[in-house]
C-alpha positions as CSV (number, residue, x, y, z in Angstrom):
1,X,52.5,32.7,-81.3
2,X,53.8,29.3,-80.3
3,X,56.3,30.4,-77.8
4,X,54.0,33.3,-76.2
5,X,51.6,30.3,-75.9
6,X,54.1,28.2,-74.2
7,X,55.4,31.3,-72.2
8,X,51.8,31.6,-70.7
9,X,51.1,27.3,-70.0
10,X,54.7,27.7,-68.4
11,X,53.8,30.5,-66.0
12,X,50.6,29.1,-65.5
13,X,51.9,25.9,-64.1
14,X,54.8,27.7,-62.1
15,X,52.2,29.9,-60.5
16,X,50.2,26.7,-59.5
17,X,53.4,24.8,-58.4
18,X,54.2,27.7,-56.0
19,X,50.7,28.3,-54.5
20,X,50.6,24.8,-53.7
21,X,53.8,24.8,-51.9
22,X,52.6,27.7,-50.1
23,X,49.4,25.9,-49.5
24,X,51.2,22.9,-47.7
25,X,52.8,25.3,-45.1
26,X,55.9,23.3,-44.3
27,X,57.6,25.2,-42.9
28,X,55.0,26.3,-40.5
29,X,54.6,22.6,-39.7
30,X,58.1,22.2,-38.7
31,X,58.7,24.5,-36.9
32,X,55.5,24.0,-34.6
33,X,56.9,20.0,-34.6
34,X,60.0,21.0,-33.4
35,X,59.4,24.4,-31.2
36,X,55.8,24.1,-30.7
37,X,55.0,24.1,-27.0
38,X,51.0,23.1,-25.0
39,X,50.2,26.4,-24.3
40,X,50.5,26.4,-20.2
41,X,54.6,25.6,-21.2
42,X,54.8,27.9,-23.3
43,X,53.2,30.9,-21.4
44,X,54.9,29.9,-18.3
45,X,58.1,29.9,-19.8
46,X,58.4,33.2,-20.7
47,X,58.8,33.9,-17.1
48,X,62.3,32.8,-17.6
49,X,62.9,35.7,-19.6
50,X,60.6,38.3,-18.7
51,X,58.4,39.8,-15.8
52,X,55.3,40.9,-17.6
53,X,53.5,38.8,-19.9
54,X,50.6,40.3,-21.8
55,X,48.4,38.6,-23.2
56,X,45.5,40.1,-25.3
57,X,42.5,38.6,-26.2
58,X,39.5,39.6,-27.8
59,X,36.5,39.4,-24.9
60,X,34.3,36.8,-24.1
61,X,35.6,34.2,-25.7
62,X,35.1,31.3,-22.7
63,X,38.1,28.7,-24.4
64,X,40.6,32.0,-23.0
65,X,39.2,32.4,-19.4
66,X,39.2,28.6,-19.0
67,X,42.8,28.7,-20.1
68,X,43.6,31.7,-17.7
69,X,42.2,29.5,-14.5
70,X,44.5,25.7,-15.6
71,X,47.1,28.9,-15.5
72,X,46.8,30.1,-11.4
73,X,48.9,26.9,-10.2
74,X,51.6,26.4,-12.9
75,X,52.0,30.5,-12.5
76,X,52.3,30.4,-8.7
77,X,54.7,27.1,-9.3
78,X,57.0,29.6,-11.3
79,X,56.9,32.4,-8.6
80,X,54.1,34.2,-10.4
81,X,51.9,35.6,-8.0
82,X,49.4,38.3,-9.6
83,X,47.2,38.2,-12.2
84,X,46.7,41.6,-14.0
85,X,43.1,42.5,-14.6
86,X,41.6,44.7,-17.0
87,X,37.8,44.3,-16.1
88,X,38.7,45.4,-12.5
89,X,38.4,48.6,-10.4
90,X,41.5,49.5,-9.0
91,X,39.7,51.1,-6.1
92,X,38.0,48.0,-5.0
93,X,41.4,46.2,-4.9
94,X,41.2,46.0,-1.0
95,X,38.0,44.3,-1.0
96,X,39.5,41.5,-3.9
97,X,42.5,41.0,-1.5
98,X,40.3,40.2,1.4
99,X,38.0,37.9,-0.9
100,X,40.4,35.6,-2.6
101,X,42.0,35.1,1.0
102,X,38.7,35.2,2.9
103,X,37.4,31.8,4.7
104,X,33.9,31.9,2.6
105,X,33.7,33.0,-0.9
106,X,31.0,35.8,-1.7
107,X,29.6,35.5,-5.0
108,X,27.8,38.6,-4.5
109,X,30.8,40.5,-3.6
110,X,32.1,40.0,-7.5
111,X,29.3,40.5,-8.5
112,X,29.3,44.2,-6.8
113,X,33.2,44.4,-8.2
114,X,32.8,44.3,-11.5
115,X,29.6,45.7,-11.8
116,X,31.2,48.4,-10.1
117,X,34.1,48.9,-13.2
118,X,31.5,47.7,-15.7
119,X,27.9,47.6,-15.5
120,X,27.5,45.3,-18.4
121,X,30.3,42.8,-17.9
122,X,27.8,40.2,-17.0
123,X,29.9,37.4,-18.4
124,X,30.5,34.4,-15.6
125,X,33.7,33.1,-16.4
126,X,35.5,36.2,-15.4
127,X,34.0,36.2,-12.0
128,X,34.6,32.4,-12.0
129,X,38.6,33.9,-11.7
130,X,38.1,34.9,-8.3
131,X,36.3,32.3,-7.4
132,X,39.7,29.5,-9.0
133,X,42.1,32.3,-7.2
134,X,39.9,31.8,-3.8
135,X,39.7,28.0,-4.0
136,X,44.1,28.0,-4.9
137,X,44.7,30.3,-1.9
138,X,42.4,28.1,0.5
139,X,45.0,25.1,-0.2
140,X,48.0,27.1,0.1
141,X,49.6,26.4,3.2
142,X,49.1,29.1,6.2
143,X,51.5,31.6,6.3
144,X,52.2,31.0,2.4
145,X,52.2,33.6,0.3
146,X,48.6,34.1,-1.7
147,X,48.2,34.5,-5.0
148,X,47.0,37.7,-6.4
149,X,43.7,39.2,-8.5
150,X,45.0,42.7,-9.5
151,X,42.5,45.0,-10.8
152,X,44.2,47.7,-13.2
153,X,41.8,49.7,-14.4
154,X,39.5,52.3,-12.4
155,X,35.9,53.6,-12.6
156,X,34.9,55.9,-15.2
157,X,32.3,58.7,-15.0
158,X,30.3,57.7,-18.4
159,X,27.0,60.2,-16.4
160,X,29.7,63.0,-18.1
161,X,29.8,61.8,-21.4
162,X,27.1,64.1,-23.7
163,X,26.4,63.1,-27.3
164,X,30.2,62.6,-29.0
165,X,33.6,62.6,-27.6
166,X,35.2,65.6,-27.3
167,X,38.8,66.6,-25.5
168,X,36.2,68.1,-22.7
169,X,33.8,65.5,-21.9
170,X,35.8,62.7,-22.9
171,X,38.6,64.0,-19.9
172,X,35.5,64.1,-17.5
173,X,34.8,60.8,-18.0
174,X,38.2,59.2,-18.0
175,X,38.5,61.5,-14.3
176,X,42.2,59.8,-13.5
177,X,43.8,59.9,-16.4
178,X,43.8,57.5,-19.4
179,X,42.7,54.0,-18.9
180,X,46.1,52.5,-20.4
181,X,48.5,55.6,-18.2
182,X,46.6,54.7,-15.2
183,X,46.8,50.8,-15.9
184,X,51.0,51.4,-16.3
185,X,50.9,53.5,-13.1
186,X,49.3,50.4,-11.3
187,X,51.3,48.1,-13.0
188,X,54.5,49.8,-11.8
189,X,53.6,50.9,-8.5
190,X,52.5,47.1,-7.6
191,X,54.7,45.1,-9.7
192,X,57.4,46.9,-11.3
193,X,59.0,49.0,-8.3
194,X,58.8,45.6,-6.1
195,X,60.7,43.4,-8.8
196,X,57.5,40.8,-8.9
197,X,56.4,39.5,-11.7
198,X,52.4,39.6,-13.5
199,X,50.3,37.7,-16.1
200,X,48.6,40.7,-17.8
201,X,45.0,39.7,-19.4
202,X,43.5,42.6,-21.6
203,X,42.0,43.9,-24.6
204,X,44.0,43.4,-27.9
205,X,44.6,46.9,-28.5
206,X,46.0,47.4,-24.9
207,X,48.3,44.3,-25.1
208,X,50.8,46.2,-27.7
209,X,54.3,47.1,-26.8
210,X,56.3,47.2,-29.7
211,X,53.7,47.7,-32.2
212,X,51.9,51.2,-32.6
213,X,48.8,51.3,-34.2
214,X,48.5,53.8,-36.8
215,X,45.7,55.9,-38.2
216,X,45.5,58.4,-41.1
217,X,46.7,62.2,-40.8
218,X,46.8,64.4,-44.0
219,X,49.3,66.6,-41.9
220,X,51.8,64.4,-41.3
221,X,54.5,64.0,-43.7
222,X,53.9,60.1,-44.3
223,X,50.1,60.7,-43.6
224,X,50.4,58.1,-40.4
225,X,50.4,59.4,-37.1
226,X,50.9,55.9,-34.7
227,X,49.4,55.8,-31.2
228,X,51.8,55.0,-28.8
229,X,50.4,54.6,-25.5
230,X,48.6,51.4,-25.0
231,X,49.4,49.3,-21.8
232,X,51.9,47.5,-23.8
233,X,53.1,50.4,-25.1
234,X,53.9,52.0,-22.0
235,X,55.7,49.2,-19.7
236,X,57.7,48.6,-22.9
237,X,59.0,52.1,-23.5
238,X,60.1,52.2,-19.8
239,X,60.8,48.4,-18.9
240,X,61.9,47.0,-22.5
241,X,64.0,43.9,-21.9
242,X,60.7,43.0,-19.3
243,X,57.7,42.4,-21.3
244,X,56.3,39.9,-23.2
245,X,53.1,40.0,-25.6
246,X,51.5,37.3,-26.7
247,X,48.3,37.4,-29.0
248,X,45.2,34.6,-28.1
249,X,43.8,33.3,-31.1
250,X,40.8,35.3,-32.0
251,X,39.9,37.8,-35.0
252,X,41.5,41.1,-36.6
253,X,39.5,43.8,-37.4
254,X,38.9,45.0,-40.8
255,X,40.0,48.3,-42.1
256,X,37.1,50.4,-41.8
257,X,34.4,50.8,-44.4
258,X,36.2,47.1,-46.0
259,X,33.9,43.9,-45.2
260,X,33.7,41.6,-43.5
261,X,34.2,43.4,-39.7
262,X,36.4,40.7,-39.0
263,X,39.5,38.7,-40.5
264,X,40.8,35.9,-40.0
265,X,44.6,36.6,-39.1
266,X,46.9,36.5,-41.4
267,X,44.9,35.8,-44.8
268,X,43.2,32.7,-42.6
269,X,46.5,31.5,-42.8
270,X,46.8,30.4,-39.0
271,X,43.6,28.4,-39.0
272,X,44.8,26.6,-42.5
273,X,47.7,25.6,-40.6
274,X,46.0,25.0,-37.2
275,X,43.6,22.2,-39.3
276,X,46.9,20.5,-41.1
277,X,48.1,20.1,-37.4
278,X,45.1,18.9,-35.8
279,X,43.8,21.6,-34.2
280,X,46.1,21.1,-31.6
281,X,46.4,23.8,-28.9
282,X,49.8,25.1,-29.1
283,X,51.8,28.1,-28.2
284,X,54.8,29.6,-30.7
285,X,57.1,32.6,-30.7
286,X,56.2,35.2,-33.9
287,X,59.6,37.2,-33.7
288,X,62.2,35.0,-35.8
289,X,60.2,32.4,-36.9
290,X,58.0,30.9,-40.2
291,X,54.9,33.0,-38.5
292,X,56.0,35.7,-37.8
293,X,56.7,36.0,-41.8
294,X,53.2,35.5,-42.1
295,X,51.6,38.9,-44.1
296,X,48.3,40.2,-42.7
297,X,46.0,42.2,-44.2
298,X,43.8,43.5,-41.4
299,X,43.7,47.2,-40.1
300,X,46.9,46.1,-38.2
301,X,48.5,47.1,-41.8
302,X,47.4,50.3,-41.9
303,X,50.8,52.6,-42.5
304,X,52.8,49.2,-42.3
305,X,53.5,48.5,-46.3
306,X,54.0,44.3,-46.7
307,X,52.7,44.6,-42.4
308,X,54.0,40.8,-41.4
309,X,52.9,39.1,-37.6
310,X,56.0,39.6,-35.9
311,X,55.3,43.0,-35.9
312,X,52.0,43.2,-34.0
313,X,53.3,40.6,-31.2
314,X,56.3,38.7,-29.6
315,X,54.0,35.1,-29.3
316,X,51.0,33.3,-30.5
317,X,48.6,30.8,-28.6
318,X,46.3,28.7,-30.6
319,X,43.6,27.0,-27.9
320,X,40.5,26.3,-31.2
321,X,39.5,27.8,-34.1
322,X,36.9,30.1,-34.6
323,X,34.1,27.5,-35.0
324,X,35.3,25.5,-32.0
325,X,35.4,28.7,-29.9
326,X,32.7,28.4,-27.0
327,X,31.0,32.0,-25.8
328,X,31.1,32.9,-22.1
329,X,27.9,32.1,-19.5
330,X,25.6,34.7,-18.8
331,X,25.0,35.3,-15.1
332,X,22.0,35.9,-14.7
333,X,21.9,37.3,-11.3
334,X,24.0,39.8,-12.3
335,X,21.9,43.0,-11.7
336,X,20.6,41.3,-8.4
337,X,19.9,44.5,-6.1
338,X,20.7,47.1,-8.8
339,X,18.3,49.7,-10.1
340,X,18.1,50.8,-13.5
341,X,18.5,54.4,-13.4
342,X,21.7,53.9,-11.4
343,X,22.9,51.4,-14.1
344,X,21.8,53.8,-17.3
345,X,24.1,56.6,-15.8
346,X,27.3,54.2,-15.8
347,X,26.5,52.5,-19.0
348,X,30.0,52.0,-20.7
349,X,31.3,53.6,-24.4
350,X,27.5,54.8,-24.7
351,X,29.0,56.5,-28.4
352,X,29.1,52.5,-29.4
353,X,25.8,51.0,-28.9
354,X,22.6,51.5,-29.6
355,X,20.7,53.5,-26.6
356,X,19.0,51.3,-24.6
357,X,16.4,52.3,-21.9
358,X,15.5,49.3,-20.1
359,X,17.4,45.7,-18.3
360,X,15.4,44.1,-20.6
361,X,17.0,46.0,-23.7
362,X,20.1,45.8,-22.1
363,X,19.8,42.1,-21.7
364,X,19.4,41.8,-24.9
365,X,22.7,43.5,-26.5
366,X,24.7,42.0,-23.4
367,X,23.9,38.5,-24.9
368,X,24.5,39.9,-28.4
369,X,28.1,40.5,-27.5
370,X,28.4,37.5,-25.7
371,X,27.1,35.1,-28.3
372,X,30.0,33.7,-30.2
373,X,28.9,31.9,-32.9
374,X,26.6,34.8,-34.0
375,X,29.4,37.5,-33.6
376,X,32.0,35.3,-35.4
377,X,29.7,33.8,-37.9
378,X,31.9,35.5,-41.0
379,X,34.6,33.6,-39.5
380,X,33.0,30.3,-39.3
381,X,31.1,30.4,-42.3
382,X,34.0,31.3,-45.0
């Protein structure tokens, strides 16, 4: 009885012993001490290596789009001339070119440009963009070459879309082609076949390139079927030694039915280690380093048994932590000369909201999106 006694204190204290080594992170401090970079270096840097960087981010977050604006000069410095776009129409790409090089800046005009993609985008900072991109190229010397806004994605026809997505109405609505194979298409036809070089900024999901996100399939021999054609995806399959991901701090998504809706990445694990250094902004590589180890336990694990970061993306940039993180400005000018029954035919992903029948209703889940601290709170509060 003695010894089984003993056997169990012994364990006991082991157990302890190595959750608080765990808990002190060291390795993750030294390697940020000693190949932790500010986050503008970092990014930039990868332009050494690599002629698309893309970096996904989860929307609206205002810390990011800040960051993405201190990033126009440093990226022209480094012969980086287009920033990639996903809340953009490619078929009002003409009218961007003449804005960000024209003599007077039109906030109307981007205004009418991104309503035009996205009826509800009403968020400021990403029309602020432009406005940093205008203000760079007015200071640029004459016959200098001017920096780029390149809108990758194109209109949708959501006035087709009927009750739940089907193969039929689904291809109605996405009339070219699938968002992330038209996006490529762009991407290669502007950037790729000229040998130039792009800062990408889009969704999470469509920032992948090695990574494929997996879903369940009783058919399948494994029961995983994994979804390989996000943007990422697709310039990495055809342009592999070109592309760079990098993930901006910001949630994982649960798997579905679990709770909470969001998770901290990796087991909060990057925020524990964020506070022992400061909360310092910082950029680090995942792919062969202490971080990359780092397990997750998000839906990103879903047909990935023991799923570690490295996986998901090549690099990390840390700019706050959730309860830091500041939520974009709403303009409220936005539907300035629009009409409502024009804006409730374009209204986008109508199968993931609530219907709404009014611009005051609409109002009203735009700033529900766009409110931070309310859609983060589990993050915040844990």
């Amino acid at each position: 009885m003695f010894k089984i006694v003993t056997f169990i204190i012994i364990t006991f204290l082991f157990l302890v012993k190595s959750s608080g080594q765990e808990a002190n992170f060291s390795e993750e401090l030294s390697y940020l001490k000693k190949q932790g970079a500010d986050p503008i270096s970092y990014l930039i840097k990868k332009f050494n290596d690599y002629d698309f960087v893309i970096l996904g981010e989860d929307h609206a977050i205002k810390d990011n789009l800040d960051f993405i604006k201190e990033l126009i000069p440093e990226l022209y410095a480094a012969g980086v001339y287009t920033l990639g776009m996903e809340f953009g129409a490619y078929e009002k790409q003409s009218v961007v070119d003449s804005l960000v090089q024209s003599k007077i800046y039109n906030e109307q005009l981007v205004r009418d440009v991104m309503y035009f993609y996205n009826v509800g985008w009403a968020y400021k900072e990403y029309m602020d963009i432009y406005k940093t991109v205008w203000k760079f190229n007015k200071n640029l010397p004459l016959k200098s070459r001017k920096f780029r806004i390149l809108n990758i994605s194109y209109q949708y026809d959501w006035s087709e879309f009927f009750d739940i997505p089907t193969p039929e109405n689904m291809s109605k609505v996405f009339h070219k082609g699938p968002p992330n194979m038209f996006r490529a298409k762009v991407v290669e036809m502007e950037i790729a076949k000229k040998d130039d070089k792009i800062l990408l900024l889009v969704g999470t999901p469509h920032a992948f390139t090695r990574y494929q996100q997996a879903s369940l399939s009783v058919n399948s021999d494994s029961f995983c079927i994994y979804d390989n054609g996000s943007l990422g995806n697709r310039l990495y399959n055809k342009y592999p030694s070109r592309v760079f991901s990098i993930f901006l701090h910001g949630p994982f998504y649960n798997k579905p039915n679990k709770t909470p809706f969001m998770l901290s990445p990796a087991f909060d694990n990057i925020e524990k280690i964020a506070t022992l250094y400061n909360n310092k902004s910082v950029g680090f590589d995942l792919r062969n380093t202490p971080f990359g180890n780092l397990r997750d336990n998000s839906i990103y694990e879903t047909c990935y048994p023991r799923f570690r970061l490295h996986q998901l993306f090549d690099g990390y940039i840390f700019l706050v932590p959730f309860e830091k993180m500041k939520s974009c400005t709403i303009d409220i000018d936005f539907f300035k000369g629009k009409d409502w029954i024009t804006t409730k035919m374009h209204l986008p992903d109508p199968h993931w909201h609530e219907e709404v029948n009014s611009f005051d209703e609409y109002w009203k889940q735009i700033r529900n999106y766009g409110d931070i601290k309310s859609r983060y709170k589990t993050l915040i509060n844990k």
